[in-house]
C-alpha positions, 0 to 999 in steps of 0.5 A: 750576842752570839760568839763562835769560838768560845764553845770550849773556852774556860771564859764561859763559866769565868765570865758567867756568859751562856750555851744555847742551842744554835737556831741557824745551825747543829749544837751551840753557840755562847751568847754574850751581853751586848755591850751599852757604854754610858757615852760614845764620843765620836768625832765626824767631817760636818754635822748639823746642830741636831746631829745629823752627821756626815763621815767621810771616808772610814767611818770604822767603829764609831757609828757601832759605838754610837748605836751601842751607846746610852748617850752621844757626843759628837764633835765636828770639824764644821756645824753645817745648816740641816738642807744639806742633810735633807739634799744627801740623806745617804752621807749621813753615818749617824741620824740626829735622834741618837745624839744627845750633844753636839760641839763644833771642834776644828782639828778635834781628831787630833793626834789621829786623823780626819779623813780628806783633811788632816793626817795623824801626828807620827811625831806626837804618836811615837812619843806617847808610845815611847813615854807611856812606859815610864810614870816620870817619861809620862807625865813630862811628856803630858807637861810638854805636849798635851797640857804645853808646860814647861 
């Protein structure tokens, strides 16, 4: 994958990556591995049990991530029958044949939010942020708020 940017950077022969001529324009551009993660974990609106997924609003990174990935799970507010695919094709963000599992999870965004449906959790964000930088702040805030220990 081609980078712009990085032609004087130390970070080319650190990391190993490559020059190669410019095909679109004069000199050279660094080219990088493309980037494969083992699993993407994406969670959308409505799917349907092959897969076939819906995003609505943002769909940010997630359908990069799930093309870039060996594998994918998707996890969905709702598991909805396959016509409505059929009768919207366009709303689908991420086709059935790329996704290898599928898990009907209510509220699974969750502490983030789900576009239309639910917003993020300020409350739980502040804090994560403001326990992650202490081991003991953290793992009492694990107890209390992820795992409900008291």
């Amino acid at each position: 994958m081609p980078v712009k940017g990085l032609a004087n950077s130390g970070l080319v022969e650190a990391r190993g990556w490559r020059k190669v001529a410019d095909p679109y324009g004069s000199g050279e551009v660094v080219v990088i591995p493309a980037i494969a993660p083992d699993w993407a974990v994406v969670h959308v609106h409505e799917c349907d049990a092959a897969g076939n997924a819906f995003v609505d609003g943002s769909r940010y990174d997630d359908i990069l991530l799930a093309r870039a990935s060996r594998q994918v799970l998707v996890t969905c507010e709702r598991i909805v029958p396959s016509p409505r695919f059929v009768e919207n094709p366009g709303r689908t963000a991420i086709p059935g044949f790329t996704v290898d599992l599928v898990a009907e999870v209510a509220g699974g965004a969750r502490p983030t939010s789900c576009g239309g449906l639910y917003p993020y959790d300020r409350d739980f964000l502040t804090g994560y942020l403001q326990a992650a930088g202490d081991d003991d702040r953290y793992r009492e805030f694990l107890a209390q708020r992820v795992f409900g220990w008291d």
